[in-house]
N, C-alpha and C positions, 0 to 999 in steps of 0.2 A: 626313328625318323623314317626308315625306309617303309616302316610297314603303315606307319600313314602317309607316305605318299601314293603307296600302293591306293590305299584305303580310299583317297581324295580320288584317284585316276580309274577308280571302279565306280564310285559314286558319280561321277561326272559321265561315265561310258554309261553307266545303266541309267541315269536322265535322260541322256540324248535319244537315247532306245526306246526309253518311254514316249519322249515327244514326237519321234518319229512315228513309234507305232502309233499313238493316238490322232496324230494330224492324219497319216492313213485311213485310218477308220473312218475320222470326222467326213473327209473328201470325198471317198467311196462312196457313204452313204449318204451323204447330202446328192452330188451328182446321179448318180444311181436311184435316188429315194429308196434305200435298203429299210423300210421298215421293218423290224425286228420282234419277233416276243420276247417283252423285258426279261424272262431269264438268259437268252441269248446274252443280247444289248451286255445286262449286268456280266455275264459270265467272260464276255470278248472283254469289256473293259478290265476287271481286276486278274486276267490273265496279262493285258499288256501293261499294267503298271507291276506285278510283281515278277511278271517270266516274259518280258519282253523280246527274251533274244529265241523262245520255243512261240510263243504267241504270236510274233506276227509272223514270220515264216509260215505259222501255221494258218493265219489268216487270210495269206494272199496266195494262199495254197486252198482253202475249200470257205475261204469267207463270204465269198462273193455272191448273193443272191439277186440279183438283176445284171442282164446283158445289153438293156436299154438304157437309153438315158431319159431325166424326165424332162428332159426340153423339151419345149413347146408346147407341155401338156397342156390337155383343157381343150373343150370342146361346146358350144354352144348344145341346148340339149334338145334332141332330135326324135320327137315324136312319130311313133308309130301311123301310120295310118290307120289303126285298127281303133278309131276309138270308142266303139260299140263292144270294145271286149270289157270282162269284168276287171274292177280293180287290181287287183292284185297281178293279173297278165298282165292289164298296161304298164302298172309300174314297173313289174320286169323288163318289158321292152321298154321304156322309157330309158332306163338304168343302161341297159345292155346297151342302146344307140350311143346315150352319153359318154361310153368307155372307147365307144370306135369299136366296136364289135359285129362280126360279120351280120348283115342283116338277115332277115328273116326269110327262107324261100321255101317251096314248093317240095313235096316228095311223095309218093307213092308206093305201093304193094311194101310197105311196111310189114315183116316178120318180127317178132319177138319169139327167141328162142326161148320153148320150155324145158329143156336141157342142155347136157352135152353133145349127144347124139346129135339132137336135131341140126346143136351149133357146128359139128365137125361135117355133117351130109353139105351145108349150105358153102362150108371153106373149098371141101373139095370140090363142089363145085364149080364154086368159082375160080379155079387154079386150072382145073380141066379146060376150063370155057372162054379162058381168054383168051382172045384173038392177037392182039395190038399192044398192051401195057397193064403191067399188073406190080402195081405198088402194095407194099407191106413197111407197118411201123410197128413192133414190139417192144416191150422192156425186154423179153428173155427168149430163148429159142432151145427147149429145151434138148440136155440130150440123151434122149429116151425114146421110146418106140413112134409116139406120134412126131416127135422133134425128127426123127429120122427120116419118117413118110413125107413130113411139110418139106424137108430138104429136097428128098428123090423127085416130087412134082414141081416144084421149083427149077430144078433142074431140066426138068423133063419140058417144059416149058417153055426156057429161054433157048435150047435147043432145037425146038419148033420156030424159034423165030419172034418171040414174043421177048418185048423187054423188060424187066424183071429187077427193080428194084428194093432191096432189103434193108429197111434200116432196126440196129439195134441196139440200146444204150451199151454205152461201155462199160460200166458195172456189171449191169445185167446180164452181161455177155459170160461174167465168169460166175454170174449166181447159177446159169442156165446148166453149166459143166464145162463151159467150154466149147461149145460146137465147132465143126471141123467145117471153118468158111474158104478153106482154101479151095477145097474140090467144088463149093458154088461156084468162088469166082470164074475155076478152069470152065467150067460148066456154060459161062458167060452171064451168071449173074453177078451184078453189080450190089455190092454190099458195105454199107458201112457203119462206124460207130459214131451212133451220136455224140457222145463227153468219152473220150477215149482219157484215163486217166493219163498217161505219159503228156499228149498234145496239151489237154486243160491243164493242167498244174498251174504254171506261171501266169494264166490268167484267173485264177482261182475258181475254176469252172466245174472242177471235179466231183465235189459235193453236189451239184445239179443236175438230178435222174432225167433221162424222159422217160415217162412212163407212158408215152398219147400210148393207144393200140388201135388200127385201124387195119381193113383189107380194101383197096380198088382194082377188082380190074376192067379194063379196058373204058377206063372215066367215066363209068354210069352204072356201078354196080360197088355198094360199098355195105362191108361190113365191121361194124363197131363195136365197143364195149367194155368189157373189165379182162376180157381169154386173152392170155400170153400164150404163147406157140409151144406150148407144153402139156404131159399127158395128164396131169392134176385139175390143168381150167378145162378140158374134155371129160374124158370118159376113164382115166387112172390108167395105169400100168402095173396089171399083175406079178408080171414077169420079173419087173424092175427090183433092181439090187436092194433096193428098200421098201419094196409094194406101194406105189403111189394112186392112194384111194380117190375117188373125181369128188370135187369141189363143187359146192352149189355157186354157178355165177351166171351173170345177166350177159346180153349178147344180143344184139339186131342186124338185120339187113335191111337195105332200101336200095328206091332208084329214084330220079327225077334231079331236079335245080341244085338240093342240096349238097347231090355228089361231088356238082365243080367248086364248089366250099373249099371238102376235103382234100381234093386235087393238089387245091390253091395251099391248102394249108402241110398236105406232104410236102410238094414242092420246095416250100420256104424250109423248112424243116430239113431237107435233104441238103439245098445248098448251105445249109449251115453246120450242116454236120460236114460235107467235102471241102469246103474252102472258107468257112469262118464267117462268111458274113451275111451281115440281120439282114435283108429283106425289109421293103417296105411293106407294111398288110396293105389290102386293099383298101380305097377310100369306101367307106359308111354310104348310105342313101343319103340325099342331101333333105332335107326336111320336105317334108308330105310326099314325099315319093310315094309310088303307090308298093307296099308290101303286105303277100296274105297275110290276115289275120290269124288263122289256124295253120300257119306254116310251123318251122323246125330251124333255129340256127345252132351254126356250131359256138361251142365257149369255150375255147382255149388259155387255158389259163398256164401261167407260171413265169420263170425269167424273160422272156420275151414279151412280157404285154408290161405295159407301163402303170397299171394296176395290180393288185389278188384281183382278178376280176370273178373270179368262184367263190371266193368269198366272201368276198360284196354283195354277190348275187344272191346266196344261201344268207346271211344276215338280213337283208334286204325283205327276202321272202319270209322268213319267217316272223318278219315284225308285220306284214300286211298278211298274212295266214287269218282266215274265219273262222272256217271248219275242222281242218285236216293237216296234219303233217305226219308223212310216211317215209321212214327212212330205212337204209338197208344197207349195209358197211362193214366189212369186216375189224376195221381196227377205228373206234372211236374215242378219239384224243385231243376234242374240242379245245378252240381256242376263248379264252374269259369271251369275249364278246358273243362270239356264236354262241357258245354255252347258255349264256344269261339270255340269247334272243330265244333260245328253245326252251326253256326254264320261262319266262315272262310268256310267251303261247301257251304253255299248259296250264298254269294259272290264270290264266282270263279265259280258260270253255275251250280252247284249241285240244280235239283231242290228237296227241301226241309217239305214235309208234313208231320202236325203233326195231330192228330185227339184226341181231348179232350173231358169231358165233359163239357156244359158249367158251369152247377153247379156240382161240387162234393158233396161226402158226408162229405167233412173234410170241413170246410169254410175256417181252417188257412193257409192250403195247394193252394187253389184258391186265398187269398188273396198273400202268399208268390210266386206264379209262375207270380204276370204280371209283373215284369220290365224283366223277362226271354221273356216272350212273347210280347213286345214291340221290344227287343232286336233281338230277332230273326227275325219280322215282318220286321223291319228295316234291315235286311240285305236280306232280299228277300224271307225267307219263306214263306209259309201257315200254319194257323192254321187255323181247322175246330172245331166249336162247335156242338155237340150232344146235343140235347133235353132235353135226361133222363142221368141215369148215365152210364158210360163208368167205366168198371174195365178191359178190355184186355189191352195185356202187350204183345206189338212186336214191333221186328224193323227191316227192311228190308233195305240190302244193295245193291242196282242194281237191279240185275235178280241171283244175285249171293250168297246171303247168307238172313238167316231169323232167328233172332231169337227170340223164342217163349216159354214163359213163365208165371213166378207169379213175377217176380222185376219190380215196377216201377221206372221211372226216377225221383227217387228222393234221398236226401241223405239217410235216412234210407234203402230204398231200398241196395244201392250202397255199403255203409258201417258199417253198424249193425247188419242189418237180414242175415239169412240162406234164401238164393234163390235158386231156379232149374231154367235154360232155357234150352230149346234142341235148336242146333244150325244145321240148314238146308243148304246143297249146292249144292243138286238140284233146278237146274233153274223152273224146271216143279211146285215142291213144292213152291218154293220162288213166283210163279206167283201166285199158288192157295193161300198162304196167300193174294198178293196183291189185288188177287180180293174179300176177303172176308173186306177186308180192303175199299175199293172200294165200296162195294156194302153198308158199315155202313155209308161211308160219302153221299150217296144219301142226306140222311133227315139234312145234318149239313149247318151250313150258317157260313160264313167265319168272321173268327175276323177281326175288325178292331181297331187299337191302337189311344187310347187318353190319350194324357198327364196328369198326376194324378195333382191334386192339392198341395198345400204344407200338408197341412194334410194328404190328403192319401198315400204322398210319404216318411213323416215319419212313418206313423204306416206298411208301407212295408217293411219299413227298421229296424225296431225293431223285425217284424214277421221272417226275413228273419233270423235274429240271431239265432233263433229258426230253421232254415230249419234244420237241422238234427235229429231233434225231430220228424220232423211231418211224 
């Protein structure tokens, strides 16, 4: 008797757990719009129907992938002024307006880094040169020889008198080694964690990287791209406890309209990381405003836009693509839809390049992208392997659009993290990516696909469960 009443007053506790945790979920992501990839969705459900009392704790702990709410979404759709550009630009500004995305502005003396070298002469420069304000967002800061020099100029900086804000993710913080932020703050730089794991917990924010990277200083000088403040996205560290060899990656500077974008868009970003709260973005052009046609905006993507707005964008694009689709990415872990838009371009005449490393530095990430790169082989693209590691992050549509950043193609990229790309549509610019693009794949040798065995083609399919993880 006793041991089934036990029995009845366990069954009764682990329903109620159930329905809790389920109405949880249900609400979160209704209000939220937590769109999900169905092994997620599938994996979050039959964890809270069979381990309800480790599942949701675990879920209100790193479940959460939206910080916005989708009220009031929608927006009537707000036409570029540029309607003399080719197809495939309009529709991306089309697209980009309708999301409430910053509009299109102006910029100049455009660099595109053809190295490390050139990317670390332009940083210290700017560190040197700033007068007035000099903002920094990274994922990591490392701590190693160059993470040590970015500290001492830093410092050296806000002690001139220059205000000196540092933001960097709260993960990242301890992927980097740990940096010693205490002697910035003495220093009088102002430093903080974007998702500091202790603070997010309870709001299930923890699993939510920013990864933006950006440098400004003194609001008309900005540089961008895929470099975390570390000696690998430079130029390596010999020295270092494990010899950190330099990483092939992408990297710009500019000046002009564009910059107070970014300004706009550290800003929000900082008071969210100091006191928690969303920031309104700026309002859109109101239709037929006048905005260049060959300008640059920013696409911020991740829990703070009410969209995947980078994902929409890269699907989008690749279903109006003609000619050309040019990609470059270190970890490719497409999602079915992306996948099948890059798969349907190479089979209708789009020719299709992707440029990888052949090893990454994640192994799970390489093992989860081959039936993707099978997939695509077999519809006619290319993929190129790199030698060493590849961490740039672009993708070029035609002659006609480039976008260039820190997201890669993969599901975290897409749908968890805070990302930044600037989006190009000048033809001139779109070309000078492709040649920088171009001149990487020299030293790469082209994949070619071989059928996995029954072993390697389950353990790809147990990894892949996982692709929103890696």
């Amino acid at each position: 008797m006793l041991n089934e009443l036990l029995m009845r007053h366990w069954v009764t506790v682990h329903g109620l757990m159930v329905i809790a945790g389920l109405t949880v979920y249900m609400v979160v992501s209704h209000t939220l719009r937590q769109r999900r990839h169905p092994s997620a969705a599938i994996a979050w459900l039959i964890s809270l129907v069979l381990l309800p009392y480790i599942a949701l704790p675990l879920y209100l702990f790193i479940g959460s992938r939206k910080v916005v709410s989708g009220r009031g979404h929608g927006q009537a759709l707000q036409r570029d002024s540029g309607d003399e550009q080719p197809a495939s630009a309009s529709s991306f500004a089309q697209l980009a307006s309708a999301m409430g995305l910053p509009v299109a502005a102006q910029f100049e003396r455009l660099t595109v880094h053809q190295d490390g070298t050139q990317a670390l002469q332009v940083l210290r420069a700017m560190l040197d040169s700033a007068e007035r304000t000099l903002d920094l967002c990274t994922f990591l800061l490392g701590r190693d020889r160059l993470g040590d020099e970015i500290s001492l100029r830093l410092m050296a900086c806000a002690r001139r008198g220059v205000k000196v804000r540092l933001l960097i993710d709260g993960i990242g913080f301890y992927m980097g080694g740990h940096p010693n932020l205490k002697r910035l703050r003495l220093a009088g730089v102002e430093v903080a964690l974007f998702v500091s794991p202790l603070r997010s917990a309870l709001r299930g924010r923890t699993n939510l990287r920013n990864h933006r990277k950006l440098v400004i200083a003194d609001g008309n000088w900005l540089c961008c791209g895929g470099r975390n403040l570390a000696a690998e996205y430079f130029e390596g560290d010999p020295a270092w406890r494990h010899k950190k060899s330099p990483w092939v990656d992408l990297s710009f500077d500019l000046r002009g309209e564009l910059v107070a974008q970014a300004v706009q868009r550290f800003e929000r970003d900082w008071v969210f990381a100091t006191t928690g709260v969303i920031a309104r973005p700026p309002r859109s052009a109101p239709h037929g405003a006048s905005q260049p046609a060959l300008g640059a905006r920013l696409i911020p993507s991740g829990p703070d836009q009410q969209d995947d707005t980078l994902y929409t964008l890269l699907v989008s694009a690749c279903f109006t693509a003609r000619a050309r689709i040019q990609v470059v990415t270190p970890y490719l872990v497409p999602e079915p839809t992306l996948l099948m838009a890059l798969t349907l371009a190479a089979r209708r005449g789009v020719a299709v390049d992707l440029l990888l490393p052949r090893k990454s530095n994640h192994r799970l990430a390489d093992m989860a992208r081959q039936s993707a790169l099978r997939e695509l082989v077999a519809a006619g693209a290319r993929i190129w392997l790199a030698p060493g590691m590849v961490h740039a992050k672009a993708v070029l549509i035609d002659d006609e659009l480039a976008l260039v950043g820190s997201a890669n193609l993969d599901e975290r990229s897409l749908f968890l993290n805070y990302e930044l790309m600037v989006a190009f549509q000048d033809p001139c610019v779109v070309q000078e990516f492709g040649r920088w693009i171009e001149w990487q794949r020299s030293s790469t040798t082209l994949y070619r696909a071989r059928a996995p065995g029954l072993v390697r083609e389950l353990a790809e399919g147990l990894v892949r469960w996982l692709a929103f993880q890696l």
